[in-house]
TIVEXTI-93848 format. One record per residue (C-alpha): residue number from 0; chain; residue in one letter; y, x, z negated. Coordinates in pm, 1 decimal, always signed. Each point is the difference from the previous one (the first is absolute). Example, Ala and Ser with C-alpha at 12.3 -4.5 7.8 and 13.67 -1.06 7.14 Angstrom:
<recs>
 num cadena residuo        v        u        w
   0      A       A   -450.0  +1230.0   -780.0
   1      A       S   +344.0   +137.0    +66.0
</recs>
This chain:
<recs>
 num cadena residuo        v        u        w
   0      A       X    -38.4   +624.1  -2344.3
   1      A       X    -74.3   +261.0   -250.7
   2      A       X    +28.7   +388.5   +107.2
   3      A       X   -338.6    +59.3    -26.7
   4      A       X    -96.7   -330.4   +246.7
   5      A       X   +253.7   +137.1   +250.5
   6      A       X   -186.9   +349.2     -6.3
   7      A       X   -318.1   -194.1    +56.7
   8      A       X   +170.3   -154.6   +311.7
   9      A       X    +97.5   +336.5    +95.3
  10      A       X   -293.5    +87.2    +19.7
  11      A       X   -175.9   -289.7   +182.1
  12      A       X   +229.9   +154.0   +250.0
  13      A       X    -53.3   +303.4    +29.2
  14      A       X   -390.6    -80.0    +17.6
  15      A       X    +62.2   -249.9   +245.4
  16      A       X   +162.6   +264.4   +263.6
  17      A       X   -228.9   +229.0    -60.8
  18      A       X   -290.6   -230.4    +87.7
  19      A       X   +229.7    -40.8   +290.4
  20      A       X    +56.6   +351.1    +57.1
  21      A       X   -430.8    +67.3    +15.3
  22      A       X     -8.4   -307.7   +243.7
  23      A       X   +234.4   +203.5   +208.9
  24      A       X   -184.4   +296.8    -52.7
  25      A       X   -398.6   -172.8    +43.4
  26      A       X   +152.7   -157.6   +297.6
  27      A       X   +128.6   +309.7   +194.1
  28      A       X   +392.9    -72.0    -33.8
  29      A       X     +8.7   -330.4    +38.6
  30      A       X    -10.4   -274.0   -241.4
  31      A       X   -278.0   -312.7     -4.9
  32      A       X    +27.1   -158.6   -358.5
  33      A       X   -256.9   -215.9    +30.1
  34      A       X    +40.4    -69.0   -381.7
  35      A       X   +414.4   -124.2    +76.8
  36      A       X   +130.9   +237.2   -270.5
  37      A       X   +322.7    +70.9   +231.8
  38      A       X    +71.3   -334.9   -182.3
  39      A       X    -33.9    +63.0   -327.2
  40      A       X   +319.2   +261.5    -89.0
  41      A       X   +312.7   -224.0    +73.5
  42      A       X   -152.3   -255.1   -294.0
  43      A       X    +20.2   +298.0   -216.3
  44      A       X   +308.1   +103.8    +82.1
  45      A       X   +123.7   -362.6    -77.0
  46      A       X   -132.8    -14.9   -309.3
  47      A       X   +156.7   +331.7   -171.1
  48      A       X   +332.6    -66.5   +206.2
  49      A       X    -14.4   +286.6   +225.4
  50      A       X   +155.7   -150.3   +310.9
  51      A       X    +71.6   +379.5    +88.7
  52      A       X   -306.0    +81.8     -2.0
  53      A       X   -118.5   -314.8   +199.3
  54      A       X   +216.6    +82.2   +207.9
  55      A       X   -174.7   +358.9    +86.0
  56      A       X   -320.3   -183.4    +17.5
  57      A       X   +115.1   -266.7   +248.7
  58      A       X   +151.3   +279.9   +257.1
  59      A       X   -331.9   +163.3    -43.1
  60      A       X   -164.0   -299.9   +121.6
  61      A       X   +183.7    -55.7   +250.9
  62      A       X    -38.7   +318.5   +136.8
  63      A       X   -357.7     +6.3     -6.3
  64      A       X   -117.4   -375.3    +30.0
  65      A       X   +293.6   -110.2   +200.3
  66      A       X   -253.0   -266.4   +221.3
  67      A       X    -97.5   -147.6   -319.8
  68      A       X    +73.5   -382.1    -56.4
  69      A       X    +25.4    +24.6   -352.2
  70      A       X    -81.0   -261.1   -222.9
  71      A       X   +255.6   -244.6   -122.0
  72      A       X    +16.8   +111.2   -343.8
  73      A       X    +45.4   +341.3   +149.4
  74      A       X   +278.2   -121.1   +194.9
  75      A       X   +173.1   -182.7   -345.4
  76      A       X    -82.4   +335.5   -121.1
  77      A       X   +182.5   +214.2   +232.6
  78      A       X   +287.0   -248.5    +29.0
  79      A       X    +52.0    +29.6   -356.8
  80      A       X    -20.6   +395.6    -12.9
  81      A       X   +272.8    -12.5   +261.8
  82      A       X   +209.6   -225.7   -135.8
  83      A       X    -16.4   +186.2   -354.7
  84      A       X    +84.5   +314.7   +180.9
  85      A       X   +330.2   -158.3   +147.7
  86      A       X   -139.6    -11.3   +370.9
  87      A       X   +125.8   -370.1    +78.5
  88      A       X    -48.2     +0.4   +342.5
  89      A       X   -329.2   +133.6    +29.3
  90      A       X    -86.0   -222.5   -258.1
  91      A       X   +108.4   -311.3   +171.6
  92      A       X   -263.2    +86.0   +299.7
  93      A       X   -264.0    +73.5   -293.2
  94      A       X    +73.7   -367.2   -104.9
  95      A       X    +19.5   -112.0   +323.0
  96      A       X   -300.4   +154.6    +81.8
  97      A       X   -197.5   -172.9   -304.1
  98      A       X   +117.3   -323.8   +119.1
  99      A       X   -163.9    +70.2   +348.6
 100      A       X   -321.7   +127.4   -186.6
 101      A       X    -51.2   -308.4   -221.3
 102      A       X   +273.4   -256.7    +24.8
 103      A       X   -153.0   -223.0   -258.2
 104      A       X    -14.7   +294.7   -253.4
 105      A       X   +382.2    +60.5    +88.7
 106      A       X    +50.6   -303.7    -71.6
 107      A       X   -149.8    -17.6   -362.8
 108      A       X   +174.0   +316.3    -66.0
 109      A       X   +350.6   -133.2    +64.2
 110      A       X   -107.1   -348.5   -177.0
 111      A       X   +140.0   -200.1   +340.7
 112      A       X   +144.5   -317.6   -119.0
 113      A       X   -254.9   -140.5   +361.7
 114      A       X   -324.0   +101.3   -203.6
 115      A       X   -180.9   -311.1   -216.3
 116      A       X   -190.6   +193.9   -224.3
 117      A       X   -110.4   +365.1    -45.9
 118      A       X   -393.5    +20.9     -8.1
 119      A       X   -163.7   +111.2   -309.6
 120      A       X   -146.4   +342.3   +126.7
 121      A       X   +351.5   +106.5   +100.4
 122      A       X   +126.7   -106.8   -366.9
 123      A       X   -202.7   +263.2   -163.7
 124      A       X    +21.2   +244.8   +243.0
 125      A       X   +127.4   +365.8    +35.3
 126      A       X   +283.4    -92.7   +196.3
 127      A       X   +109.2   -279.1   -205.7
 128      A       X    +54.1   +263.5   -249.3
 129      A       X   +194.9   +191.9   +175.4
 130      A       X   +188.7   -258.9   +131.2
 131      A       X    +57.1   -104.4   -428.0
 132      A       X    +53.6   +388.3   -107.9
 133      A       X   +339.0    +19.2   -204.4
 134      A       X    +56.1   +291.3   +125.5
 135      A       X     +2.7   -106.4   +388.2
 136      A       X   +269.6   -270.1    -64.3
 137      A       X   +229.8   +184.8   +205.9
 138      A       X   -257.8     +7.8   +243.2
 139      A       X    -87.6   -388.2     +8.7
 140      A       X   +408.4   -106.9    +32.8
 141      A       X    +39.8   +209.6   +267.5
 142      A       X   -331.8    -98.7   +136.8
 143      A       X    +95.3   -367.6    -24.6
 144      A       X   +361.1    +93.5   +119.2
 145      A       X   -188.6   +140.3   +360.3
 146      A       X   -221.5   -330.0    +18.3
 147      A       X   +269.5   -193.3     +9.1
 148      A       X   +275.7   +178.4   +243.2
 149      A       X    +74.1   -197.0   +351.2
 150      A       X   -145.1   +339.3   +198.0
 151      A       X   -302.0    +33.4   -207.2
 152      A       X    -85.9   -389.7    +18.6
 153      A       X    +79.8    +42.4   +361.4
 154      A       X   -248.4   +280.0    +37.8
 155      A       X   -277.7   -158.9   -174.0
 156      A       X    +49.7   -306.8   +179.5
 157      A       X    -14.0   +211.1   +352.9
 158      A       X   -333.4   +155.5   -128.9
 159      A       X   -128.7   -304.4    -40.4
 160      A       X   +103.2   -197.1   +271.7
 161      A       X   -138.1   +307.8   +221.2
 162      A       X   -373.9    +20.7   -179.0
 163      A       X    -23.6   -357.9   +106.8
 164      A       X    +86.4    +29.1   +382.5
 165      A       X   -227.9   +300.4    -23.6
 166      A       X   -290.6   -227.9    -92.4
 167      A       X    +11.3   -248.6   +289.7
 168      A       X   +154.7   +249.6   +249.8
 169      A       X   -245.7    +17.4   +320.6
 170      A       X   +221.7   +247.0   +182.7
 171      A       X    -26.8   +400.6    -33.1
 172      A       X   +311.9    +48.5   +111.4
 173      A       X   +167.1   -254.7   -243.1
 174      A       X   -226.5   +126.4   -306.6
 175      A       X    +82.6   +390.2    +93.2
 176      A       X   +387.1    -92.5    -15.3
 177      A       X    -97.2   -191.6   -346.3
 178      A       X   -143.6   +298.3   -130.9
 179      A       X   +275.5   +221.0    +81.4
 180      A       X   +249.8   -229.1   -158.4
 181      A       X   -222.0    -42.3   -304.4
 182      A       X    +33.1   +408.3    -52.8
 183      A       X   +387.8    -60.4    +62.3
 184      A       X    +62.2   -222.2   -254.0
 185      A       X    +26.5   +262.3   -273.5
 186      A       X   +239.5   +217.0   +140.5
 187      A       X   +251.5   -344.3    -65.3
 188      A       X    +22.8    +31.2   -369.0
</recs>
């Protein structure tokens, strides 16, 4: 990217927050983003290399849209940005977290062996280029070096196995203790 490209991202930011900043405003202190420009930055970020700077962005969300789902490409996003900022761990739930989001998309990411073919829409997508950016090689080995540890696998496996009982399970009390273990299953990576 040339300098003056990157200053035209720069800006996209900074006109991006600020729309954010008058929804803020319009809205009487709280945000409603009808438009989904809270999910617009971290792409920008990635594409000028600022992890740093993603980084800011992704505490700021999570301070102030901390209920949000997020998107799975905003949750390749943010595991990226963490793991280009040297914050493994976190960045382990982040990809942890994608898989729960959209296992199939997890899937194509990490190129699992188990997969026949990858679908034409994903081929040209944005998130097979990042997963095909030089300059997130490190990223990918270590990505495919997570996928394919015994406690990850494990994990995965559990999620699964538990999103299954949870869609034939008839009693509250079994489906409550589900949930709960669902929510726990992060905190064993």
């Amino acid at each position: 990217m040339t300098p003056k490209q990157v200053e035209r991202v720069k800006k996209k930011i900074i006109n991006v927050k600020a729309a954010l900043a008058a929804d803020k405003k319009y809205w009487g202190g709280y945000y409603h983003d009808g438009r989904g420009q809270r999910y617009i930055p971290p792409q920008l970020y990635i594409s000028i290399e600022d992890f740093s700077g993603g980084l800011r962005y992704f505490n700021w969300f999570h301070k102030n849209f901390s209920d949000d789902m997020c998107y799975p490409d905003f949750l390749y996003e943010w595991t990226i940005v963490l793991f280009k900022t040297n914050k493994l761990k976190d960045a382990e739930r982040k990809a942890f977290e994608l898989f729960c989001s959209d296992k199939d998309l997890f899937i194509k990411i990490t190129e699992n062996k188990n997969l026949n073919n990858l679908d034409k829409d994903f081929e040209g997508s944005y998130i097979n280029e990042l997963k095909n950016k030089e300059s997130l090689s490190d990223f990918k080995a270590w990505l495919d070096k997570l996928n394919s540890t015994e406690k990850f696998i494990r994990i995965c496996n559990k999620f699964v196995e538990i999103k299954k009982r949870l869609l034939t399970e008839e009693d509250e009390e079994t489906e409550e203790y589900l949930e709960k273990q669902l929510v726990q299953l992060s905190n064993e990576l």
